[in-house]
C-alpha positions as a Markdown table, in Angstrom:
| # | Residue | x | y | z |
|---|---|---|---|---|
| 1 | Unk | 9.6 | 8.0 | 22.7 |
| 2 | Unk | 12.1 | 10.6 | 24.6 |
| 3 | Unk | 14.5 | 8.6 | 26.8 |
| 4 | Unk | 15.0 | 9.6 | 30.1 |
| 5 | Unk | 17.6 | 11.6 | 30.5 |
| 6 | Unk | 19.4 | 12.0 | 34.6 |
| 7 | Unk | 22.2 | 14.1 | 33.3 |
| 8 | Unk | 22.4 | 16.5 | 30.8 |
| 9 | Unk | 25.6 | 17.8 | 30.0 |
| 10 | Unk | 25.6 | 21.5 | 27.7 |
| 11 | Unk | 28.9 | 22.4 | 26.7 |
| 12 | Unk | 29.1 | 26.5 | 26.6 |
| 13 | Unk | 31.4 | 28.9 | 24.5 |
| 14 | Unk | 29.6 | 32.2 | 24.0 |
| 15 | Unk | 28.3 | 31.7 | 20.5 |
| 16 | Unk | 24.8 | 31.8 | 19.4 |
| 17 | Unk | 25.0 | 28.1 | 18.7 |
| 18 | Unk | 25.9 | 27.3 | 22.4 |
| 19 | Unk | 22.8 | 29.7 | 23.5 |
| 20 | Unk | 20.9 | 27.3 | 21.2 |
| 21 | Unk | 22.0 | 24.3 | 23.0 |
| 22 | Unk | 21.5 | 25.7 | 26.5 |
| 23 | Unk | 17.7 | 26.6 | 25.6 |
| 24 | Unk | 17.2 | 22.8 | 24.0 |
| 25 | Unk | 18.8 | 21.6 | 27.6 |
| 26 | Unk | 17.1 | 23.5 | 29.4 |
| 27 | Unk | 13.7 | 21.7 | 27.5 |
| 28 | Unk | 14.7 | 18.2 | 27.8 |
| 29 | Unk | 15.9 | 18.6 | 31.3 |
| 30 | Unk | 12.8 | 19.9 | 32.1 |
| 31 | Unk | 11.1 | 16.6 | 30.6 |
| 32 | Unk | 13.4 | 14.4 | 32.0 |
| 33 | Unk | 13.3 | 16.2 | 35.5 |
| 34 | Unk | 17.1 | 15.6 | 34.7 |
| 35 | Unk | 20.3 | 17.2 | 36.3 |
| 36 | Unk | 22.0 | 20.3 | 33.8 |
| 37 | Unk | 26.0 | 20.9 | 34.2 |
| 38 | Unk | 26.5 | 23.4 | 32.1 |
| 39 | Unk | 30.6 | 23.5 | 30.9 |
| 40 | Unk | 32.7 | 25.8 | 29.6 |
| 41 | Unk | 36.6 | 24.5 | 28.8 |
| 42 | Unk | 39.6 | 27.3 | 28.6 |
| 43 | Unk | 42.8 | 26.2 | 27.4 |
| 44 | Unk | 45.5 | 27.9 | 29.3 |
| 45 | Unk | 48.3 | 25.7 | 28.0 |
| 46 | Unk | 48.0 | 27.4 | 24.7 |
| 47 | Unk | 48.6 | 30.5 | 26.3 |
| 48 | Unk | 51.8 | 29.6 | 27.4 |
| 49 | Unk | 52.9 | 28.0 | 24.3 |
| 50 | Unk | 52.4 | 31.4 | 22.4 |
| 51 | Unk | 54.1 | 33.2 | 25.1 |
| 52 | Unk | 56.3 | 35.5 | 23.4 |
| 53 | Unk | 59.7 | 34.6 | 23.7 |
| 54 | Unk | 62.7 | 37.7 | 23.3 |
| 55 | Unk | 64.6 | 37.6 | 20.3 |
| 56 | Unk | 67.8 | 38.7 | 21.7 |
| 57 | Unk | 70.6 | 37.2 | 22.8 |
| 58 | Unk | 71.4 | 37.1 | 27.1 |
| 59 | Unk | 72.7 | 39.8 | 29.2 |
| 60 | Unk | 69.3 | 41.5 | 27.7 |
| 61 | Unk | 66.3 | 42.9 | 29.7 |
| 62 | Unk | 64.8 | 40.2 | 31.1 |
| 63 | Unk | 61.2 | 40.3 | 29.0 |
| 64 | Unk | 58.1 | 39.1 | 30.9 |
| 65 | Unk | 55.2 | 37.5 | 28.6 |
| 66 | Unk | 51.8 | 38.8 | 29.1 |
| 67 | Unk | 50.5 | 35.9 | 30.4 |
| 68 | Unk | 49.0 | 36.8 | 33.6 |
| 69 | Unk | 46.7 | 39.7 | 32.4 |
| 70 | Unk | 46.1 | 37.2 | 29.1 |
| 71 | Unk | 44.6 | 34.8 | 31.3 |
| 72 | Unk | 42.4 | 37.1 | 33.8 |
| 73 | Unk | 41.0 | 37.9 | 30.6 |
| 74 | Unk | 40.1 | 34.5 | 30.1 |
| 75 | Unk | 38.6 | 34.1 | 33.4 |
| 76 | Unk | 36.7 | 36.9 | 33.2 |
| 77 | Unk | 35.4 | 35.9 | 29.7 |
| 78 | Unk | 34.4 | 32.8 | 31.2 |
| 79 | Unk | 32.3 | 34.4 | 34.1 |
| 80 | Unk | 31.0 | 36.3 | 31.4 |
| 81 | Unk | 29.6 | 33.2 | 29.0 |
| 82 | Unk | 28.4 | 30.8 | 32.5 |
| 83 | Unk | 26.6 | 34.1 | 33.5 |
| 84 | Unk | 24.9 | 34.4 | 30.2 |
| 85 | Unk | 24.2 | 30.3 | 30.0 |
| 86 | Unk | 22.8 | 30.8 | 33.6 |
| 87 | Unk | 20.4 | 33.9 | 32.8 |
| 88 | Unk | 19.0 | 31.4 | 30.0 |
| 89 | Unk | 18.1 | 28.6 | 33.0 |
| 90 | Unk | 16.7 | 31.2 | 35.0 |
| 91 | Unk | 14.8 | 28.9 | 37.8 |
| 92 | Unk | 13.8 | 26.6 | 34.7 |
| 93 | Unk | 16.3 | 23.6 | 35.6 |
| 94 | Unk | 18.1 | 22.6 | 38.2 |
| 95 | Unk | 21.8 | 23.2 | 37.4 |
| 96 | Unk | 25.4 | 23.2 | 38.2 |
| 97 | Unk | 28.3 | 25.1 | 36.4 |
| 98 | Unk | 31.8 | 23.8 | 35.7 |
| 99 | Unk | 34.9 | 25.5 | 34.6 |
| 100 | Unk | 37.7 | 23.0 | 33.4 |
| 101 | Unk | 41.1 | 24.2 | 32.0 |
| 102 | Unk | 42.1 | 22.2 | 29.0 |
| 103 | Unk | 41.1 | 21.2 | 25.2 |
| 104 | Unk | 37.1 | 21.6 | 24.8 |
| 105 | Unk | 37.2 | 18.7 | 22.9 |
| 106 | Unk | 38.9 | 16.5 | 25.7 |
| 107 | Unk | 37.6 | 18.1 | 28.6 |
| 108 | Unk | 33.3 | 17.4 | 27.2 |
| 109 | Unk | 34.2 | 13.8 | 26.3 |
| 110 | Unk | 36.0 | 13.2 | 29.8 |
| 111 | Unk | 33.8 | 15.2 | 32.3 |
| 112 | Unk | 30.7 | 12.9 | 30.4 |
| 113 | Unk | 32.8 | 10.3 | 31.7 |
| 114 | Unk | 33.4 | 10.9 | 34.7 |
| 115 | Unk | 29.9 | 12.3 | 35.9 |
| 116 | Unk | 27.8 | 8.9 | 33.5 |
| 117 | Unk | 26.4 | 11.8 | 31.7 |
| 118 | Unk | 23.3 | 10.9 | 29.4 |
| 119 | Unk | 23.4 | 13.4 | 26.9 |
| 120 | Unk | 25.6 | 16.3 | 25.8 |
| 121 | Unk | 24.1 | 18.9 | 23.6 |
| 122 | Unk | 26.5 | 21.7 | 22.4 |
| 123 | Unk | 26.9 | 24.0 | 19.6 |
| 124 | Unk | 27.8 | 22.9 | 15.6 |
| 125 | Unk | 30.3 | 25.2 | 15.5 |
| 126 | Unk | 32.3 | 27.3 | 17.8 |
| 127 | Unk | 33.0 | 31.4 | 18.7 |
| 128 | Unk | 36.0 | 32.0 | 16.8 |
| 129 | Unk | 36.8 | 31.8 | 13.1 |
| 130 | Unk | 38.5 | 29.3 | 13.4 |
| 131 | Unk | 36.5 | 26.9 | 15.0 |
| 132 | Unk | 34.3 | 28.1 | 11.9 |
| 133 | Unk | 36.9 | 27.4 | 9.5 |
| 134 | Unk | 37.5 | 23.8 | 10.8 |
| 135 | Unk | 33.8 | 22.9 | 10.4 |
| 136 | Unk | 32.9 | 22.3 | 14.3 |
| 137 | Unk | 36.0 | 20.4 | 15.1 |
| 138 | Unk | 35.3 | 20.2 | 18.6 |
| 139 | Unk | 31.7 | 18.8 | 17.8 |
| 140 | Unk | 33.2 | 16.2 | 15.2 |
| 141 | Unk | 35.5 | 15.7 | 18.2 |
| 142 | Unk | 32.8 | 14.9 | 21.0 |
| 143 | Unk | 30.5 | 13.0 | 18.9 |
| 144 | Unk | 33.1 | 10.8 | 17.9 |
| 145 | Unk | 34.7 | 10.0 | 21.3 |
| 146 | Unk | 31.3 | 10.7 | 23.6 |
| 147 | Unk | 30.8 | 7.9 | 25.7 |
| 148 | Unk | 26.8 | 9.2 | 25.5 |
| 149 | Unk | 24.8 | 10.5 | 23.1 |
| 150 | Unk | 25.4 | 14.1 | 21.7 |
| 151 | Unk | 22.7 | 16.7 | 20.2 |
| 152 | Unk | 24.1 | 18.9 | 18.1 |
| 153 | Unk | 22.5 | 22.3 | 17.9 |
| 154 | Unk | 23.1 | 24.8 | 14.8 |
């Protein structure tokens, strides 16, 4: 027997996985006549801390890092991947989207926290190849720490 779910959380990155777990969401919500947040973390602190920094020594042309335009990029990326999430939903779920700016791995674990989420389901793996190279480090991450159950989608 299914439990019944009130809140669902789906954690969102833009890879096929994540569109995986937003259609198995979008199911048990249904079910469960549950609440969906869908999530998706940027972390904007890494940005700064591969700023690039001049390699010459002062009076020199003051350099300023990329940052700004590194970061709308993000955002828009981000509007991008909830828009996609929320074109899977359709009128299917009732549903709320959340942007948080910090670790994916943190921010999942402490937004189930803080909202007594039921359920996360996200992705085995993540967008980049990285996240493929670490084997789903932020999904070792979340089931690990979750204060909830986690469904892992491949």
């Amino acid at each position: 027997m299914m439990k019944n779910y009130k809140k669902i959380l789906v954690a969102v990155d833009g890879s096929e996985q994540a569109e995986a777990a937003v259609k198995e969401a979008v199911v048990i919500s249904k079910l469960s006549d549950a609440q969906l947040f869908i999530l998706f973390a940027t972390d904007k602190m890494n940005l700064y801390a591969a700023a690039p920094m001049p390699a010459v020594s002062a009076p020199a042309v003051p350099v300023v890092p990329a940052v700004p335009i590194v970061e709308e990029d993000l955002d828009e990326e981000a509007n991008d991947i909830l828009d996609r999430a929320t074109a899977l939903i359709g009128n299917e779920a009732k549903y709320e989207e959340v942007r948080v700016d910090g670790s994916a791995k943190k921010e999942i674990v402490d937004f189930a926290k803080e909202h007594e989420i039921d359920l996360i389901v996200m992705g085995s793996s993540g967008k980049g190849a990285l996240d493929r190279m670490l084997l789903g480090s932020t999904a070792v991450s979340v089931v690990k720490h979750s204060p909830c159950s986690v469904m892992i989608i491949k």
